[in-house]
MMTF fields as JSON, N, C-alpha, C and O atoms, coordinates in Angstrom:
{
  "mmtfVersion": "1.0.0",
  "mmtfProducer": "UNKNOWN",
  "numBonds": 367,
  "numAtoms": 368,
  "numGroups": 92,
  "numChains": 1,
  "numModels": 1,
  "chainsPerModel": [1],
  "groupsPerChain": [92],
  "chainIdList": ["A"],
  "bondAtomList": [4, 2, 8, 6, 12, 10, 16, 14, 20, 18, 24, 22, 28, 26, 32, 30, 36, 34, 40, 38, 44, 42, 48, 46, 52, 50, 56, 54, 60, 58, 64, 62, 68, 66, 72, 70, 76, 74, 80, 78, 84, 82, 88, 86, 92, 90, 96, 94, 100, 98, 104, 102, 108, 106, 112, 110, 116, 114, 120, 118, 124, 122, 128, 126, 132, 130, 136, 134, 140, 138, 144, 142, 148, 146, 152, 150, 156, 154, 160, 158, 164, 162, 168, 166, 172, 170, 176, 174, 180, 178, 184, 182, 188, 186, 192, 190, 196, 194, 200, 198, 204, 202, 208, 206, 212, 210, 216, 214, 220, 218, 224, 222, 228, 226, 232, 230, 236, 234, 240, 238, 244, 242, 248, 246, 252, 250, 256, 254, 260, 258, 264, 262, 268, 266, 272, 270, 276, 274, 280, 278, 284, 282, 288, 286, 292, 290, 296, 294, 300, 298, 304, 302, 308, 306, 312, 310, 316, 314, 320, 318, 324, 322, 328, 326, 332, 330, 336, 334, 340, 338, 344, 342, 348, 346, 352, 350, 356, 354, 360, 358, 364, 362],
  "bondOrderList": [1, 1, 1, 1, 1, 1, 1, 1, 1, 1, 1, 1, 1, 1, 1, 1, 1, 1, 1, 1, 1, 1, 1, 1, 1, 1, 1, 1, 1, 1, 1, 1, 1, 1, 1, 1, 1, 1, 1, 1, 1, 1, 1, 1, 1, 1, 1, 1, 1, 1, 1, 1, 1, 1, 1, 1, 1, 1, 1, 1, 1, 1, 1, 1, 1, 1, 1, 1, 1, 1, 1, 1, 1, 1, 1, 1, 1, 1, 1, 1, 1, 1, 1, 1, 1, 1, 1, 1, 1, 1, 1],
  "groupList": [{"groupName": "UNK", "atomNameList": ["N", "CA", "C", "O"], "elementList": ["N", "C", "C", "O"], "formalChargeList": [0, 0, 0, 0], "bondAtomList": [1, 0, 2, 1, 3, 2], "bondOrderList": [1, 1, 2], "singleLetterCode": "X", "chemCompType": "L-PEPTIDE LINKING"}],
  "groupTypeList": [0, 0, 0, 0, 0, 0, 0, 0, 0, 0, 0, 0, 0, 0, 0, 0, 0, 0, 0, 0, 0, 0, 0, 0, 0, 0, 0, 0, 0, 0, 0, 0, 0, 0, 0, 0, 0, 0, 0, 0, 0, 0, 0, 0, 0, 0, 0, 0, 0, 0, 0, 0, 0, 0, 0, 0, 0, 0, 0, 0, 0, 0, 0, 0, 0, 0, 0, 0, 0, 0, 0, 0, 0, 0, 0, 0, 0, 0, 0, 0, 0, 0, 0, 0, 0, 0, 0, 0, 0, 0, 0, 0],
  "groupIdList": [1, 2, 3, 4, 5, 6, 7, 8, 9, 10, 11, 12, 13, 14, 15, 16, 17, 18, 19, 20, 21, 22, 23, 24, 25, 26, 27, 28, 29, 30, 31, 32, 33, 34, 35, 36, 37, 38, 39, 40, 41, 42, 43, 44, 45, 46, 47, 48, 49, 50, 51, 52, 53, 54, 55, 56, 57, 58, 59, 60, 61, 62, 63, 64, 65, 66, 67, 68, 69, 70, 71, 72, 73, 74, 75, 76, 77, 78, 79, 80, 81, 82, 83, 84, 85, 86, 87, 88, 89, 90, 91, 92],
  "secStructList": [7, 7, 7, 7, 7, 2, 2, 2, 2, 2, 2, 2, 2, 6, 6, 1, 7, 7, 1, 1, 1, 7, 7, 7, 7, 7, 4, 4, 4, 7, 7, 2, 2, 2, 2, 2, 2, 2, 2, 2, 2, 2, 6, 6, 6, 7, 4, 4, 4, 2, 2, 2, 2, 2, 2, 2, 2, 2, 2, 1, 1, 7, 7, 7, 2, 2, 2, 2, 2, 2, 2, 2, 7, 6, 6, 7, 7, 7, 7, 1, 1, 7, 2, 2, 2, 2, 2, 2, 6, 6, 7, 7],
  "xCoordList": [26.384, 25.748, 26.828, 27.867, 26.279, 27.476, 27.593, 26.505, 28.303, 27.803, 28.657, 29.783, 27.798, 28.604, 28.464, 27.458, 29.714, 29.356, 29.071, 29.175, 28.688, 28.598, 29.282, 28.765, 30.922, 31.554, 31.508, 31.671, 31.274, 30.989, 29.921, 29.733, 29.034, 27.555, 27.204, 26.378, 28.121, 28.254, 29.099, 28.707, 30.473, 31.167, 30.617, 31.086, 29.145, 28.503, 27.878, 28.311, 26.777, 26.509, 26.972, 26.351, 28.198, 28.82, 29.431, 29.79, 29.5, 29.75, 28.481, 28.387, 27.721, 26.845, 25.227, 24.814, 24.826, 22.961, 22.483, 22.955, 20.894, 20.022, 19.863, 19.537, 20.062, 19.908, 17.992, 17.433, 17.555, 15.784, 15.567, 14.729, 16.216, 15.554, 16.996, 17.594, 17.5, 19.065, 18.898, 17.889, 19.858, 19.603, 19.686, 20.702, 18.667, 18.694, 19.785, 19.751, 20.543, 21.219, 21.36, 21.583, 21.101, 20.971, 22.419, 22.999, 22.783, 24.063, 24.256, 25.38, 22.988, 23.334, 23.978, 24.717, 23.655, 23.925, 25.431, 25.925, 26.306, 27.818, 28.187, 28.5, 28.328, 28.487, 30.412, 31.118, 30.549, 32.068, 32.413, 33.443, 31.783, 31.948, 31.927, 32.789, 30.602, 30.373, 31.601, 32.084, 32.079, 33.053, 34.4, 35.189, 34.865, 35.89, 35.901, 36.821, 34.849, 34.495, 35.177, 36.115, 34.018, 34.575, 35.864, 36.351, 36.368, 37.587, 38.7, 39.711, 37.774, 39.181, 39.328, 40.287, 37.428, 37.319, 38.076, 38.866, 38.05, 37.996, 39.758, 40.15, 40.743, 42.285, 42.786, 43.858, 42.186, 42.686, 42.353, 42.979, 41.248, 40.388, 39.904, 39.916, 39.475, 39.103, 37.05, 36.086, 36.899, 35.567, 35.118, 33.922, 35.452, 34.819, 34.113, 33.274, 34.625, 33.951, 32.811, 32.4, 32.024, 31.435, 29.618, 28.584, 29.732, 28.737, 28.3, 27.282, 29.662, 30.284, 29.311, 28.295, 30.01, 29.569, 28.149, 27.582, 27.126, 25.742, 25.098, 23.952, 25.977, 25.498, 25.565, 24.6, 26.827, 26.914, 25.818, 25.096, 25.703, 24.844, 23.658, 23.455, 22.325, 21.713, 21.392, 20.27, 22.795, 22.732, 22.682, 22.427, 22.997, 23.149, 21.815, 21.473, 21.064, 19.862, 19.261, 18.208, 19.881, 19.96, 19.036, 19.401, 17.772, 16.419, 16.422, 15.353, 17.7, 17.305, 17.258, 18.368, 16.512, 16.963, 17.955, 19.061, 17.856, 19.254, 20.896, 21.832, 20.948, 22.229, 22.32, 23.298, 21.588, 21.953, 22.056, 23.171, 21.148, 21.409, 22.318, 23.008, 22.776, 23.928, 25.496, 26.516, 25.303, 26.257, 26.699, 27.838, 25.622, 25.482, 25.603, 26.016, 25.341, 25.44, 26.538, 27.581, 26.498, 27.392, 28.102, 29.189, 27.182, 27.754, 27.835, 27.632, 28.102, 28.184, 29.605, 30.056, 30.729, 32.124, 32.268, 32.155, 32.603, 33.393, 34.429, 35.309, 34.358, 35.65, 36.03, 35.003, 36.859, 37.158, 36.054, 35.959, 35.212, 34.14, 32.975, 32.234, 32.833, 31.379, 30.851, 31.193, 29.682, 28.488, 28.202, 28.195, 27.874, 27.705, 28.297, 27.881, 29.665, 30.949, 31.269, 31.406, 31.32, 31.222, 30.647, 31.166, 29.389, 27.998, 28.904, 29.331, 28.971, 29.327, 30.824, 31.258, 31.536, 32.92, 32.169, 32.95, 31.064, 30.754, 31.726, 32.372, 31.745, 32.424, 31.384, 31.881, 29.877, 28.732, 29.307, 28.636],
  "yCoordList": [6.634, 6.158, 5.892, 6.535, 4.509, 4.15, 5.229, 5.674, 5.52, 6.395, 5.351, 4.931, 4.976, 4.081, 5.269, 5.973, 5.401, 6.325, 5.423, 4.254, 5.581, 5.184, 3.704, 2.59, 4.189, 3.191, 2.086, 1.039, 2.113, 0.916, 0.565, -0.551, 1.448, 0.276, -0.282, -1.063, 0.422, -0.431, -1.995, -2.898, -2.07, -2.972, -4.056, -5.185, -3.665, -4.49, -5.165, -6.197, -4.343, -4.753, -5.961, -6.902, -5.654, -6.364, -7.866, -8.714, -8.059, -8.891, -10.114, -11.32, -9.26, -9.931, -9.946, -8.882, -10.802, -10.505, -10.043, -9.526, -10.093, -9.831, -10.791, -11.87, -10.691, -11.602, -11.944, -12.709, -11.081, -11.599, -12.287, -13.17, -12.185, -13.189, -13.411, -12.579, -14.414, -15.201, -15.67, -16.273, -15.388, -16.202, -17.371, -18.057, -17.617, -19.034, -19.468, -18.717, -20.554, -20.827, -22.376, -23.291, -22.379, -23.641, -24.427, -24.087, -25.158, -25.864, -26.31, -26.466, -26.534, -26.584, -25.443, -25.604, -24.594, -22.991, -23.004, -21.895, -23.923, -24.248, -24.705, -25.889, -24.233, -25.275, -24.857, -24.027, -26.026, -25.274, -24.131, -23.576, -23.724, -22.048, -21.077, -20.25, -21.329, -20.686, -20.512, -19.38, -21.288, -21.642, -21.391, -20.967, -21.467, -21.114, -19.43, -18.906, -18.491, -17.364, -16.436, -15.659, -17.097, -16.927, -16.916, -15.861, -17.842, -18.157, -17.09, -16.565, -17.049, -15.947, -14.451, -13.801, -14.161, -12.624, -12.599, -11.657, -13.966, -14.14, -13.885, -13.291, -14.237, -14.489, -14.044, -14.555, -12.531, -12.068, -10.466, -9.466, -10.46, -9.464, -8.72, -7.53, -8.898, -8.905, -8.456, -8.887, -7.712, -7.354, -6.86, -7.144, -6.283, -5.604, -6.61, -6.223, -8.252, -8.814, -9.188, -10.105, -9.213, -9.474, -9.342, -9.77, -8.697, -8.284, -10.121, -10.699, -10.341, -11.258, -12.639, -13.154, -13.048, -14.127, -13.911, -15.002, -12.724, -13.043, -13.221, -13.615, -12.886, -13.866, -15.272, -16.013, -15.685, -17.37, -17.786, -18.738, -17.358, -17.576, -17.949, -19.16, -16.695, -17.439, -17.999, -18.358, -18.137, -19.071, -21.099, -22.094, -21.128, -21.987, -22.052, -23.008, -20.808, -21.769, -20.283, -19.785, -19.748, -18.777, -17.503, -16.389, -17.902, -16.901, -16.37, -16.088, -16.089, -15.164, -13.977, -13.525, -13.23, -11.476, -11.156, -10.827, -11.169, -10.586, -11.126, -10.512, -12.122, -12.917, -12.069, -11.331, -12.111, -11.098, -9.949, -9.43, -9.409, -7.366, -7.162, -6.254, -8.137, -7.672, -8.07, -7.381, -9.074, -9.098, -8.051, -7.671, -7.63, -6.043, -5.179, -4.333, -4.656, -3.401, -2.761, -2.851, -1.977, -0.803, -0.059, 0.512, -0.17, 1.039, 0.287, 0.781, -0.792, -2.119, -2.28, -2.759, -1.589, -1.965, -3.47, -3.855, -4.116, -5.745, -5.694, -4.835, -6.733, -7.335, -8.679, -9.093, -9.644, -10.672, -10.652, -9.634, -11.796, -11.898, -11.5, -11.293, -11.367, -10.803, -12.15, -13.137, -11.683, -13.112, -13.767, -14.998, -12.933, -13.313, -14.307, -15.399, -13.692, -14.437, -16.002, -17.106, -15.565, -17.13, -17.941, -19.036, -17.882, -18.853, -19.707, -20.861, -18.776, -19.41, -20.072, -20.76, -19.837, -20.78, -21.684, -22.362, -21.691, -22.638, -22.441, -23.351, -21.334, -20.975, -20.019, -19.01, -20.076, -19.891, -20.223, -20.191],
  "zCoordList": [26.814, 25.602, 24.552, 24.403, 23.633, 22.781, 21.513, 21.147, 21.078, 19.606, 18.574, 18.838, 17.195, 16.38, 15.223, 15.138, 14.271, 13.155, 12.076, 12.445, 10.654, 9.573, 9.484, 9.577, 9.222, 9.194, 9.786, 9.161, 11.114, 12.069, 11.668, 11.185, 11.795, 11.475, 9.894, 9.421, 9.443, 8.038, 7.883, 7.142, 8.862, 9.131, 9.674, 9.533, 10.611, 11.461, 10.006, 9.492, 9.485, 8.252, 7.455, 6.962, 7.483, 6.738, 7.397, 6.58, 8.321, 8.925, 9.416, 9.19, 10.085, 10.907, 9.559, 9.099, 9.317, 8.906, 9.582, 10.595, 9.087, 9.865, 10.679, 10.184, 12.33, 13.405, 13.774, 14.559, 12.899, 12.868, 11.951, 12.135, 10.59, 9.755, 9.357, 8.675, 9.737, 9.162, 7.699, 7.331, 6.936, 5.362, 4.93, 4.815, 4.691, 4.635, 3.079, 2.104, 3.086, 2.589, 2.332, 3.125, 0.58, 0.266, -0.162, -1.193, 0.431, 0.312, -1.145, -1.62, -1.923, -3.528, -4.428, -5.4, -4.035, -4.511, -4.205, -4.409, -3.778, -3.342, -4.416, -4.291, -5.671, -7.127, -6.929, -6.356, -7.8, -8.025, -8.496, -8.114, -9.198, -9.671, -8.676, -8.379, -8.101, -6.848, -6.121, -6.092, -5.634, -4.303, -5.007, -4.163, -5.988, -6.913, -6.905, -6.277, -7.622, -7.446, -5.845, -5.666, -4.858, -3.635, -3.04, -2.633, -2.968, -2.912, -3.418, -2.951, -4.937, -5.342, -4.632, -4.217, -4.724, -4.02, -2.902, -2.835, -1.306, -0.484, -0.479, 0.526, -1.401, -0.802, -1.566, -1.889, -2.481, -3.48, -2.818, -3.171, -1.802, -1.336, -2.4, -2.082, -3.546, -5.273, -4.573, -5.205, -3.456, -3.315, -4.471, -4.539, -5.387, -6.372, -7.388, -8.201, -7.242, -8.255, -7.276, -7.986, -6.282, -5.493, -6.309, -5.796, -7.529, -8.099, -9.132, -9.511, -9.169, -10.417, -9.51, -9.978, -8.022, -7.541, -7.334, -7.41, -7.047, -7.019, -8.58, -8.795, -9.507, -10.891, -10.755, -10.941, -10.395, -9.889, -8.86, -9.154, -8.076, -7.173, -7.855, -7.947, -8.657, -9.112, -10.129, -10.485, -10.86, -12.111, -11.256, -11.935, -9.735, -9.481, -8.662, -7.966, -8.861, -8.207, -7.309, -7.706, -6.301, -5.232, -5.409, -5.786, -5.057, -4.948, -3.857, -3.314, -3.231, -1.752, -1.69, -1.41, -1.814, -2.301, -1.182, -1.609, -0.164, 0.488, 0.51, 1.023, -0.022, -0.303, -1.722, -1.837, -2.556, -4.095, -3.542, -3.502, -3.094, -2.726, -2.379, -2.843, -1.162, 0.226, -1.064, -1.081, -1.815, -3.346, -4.036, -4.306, -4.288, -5.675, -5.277, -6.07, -3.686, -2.899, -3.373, -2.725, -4.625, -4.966, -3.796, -3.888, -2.475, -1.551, -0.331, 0.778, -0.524, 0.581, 0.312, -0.729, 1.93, 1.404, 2.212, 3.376, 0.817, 1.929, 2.482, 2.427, 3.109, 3.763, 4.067, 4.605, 4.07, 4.773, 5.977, 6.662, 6.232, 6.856, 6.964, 7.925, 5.345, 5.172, 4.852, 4.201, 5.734, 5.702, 4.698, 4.703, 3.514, 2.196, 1.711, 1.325, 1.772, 0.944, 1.663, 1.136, 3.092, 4.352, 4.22, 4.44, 3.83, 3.012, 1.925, 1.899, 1.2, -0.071, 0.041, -0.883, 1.152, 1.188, 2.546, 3.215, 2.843, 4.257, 5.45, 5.968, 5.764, 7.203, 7.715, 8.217, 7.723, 8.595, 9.805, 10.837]
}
């Protein structure tokens, strides 16, 4: 039997969505701010402003509650290849 602890299944978390209900993602919600934002978290590894881009998000439109939550998750650690952030630079 596999055993995953915390960390891993938080990493999974963080990587992968929910594979039952995928987030849907509106290519308008890609404003320049948006993708500017990203970008910086993304090659700065600056996760902590990660709170900052789900303000951009729905100042540009972005009513998805799990694209904002999986954003704001105080106790959600990122990383380079979090789904979230991939959306918003379009490397889905």
């Amino acid at each position: 039997m596999i055993r995953f602890g915390f960390g891993t299944l938080a990493l999974i978390h963080e990587i992968f969505p929910n594979p039952f209900a995928p987030p849907r993602f509106d290519p308008a919600w890609r404003t320049a701010d948006v993708v500017a934002l990203a970008r910086g978290i993304y090659d700065d590894r600056a996760f902590e402003r990660m709170p900052i881009l789900a303000d951009a998000l729905q100042e540009a439109g972005c009513d998805n509650a799990d694209i904002l939550a999986h954003c704001r998750d105080a106790n959600q650690v990122h990383v380079r290849g979090c789904w979230a952030l991939d959306l918003c630079l379009g490397l889905e």
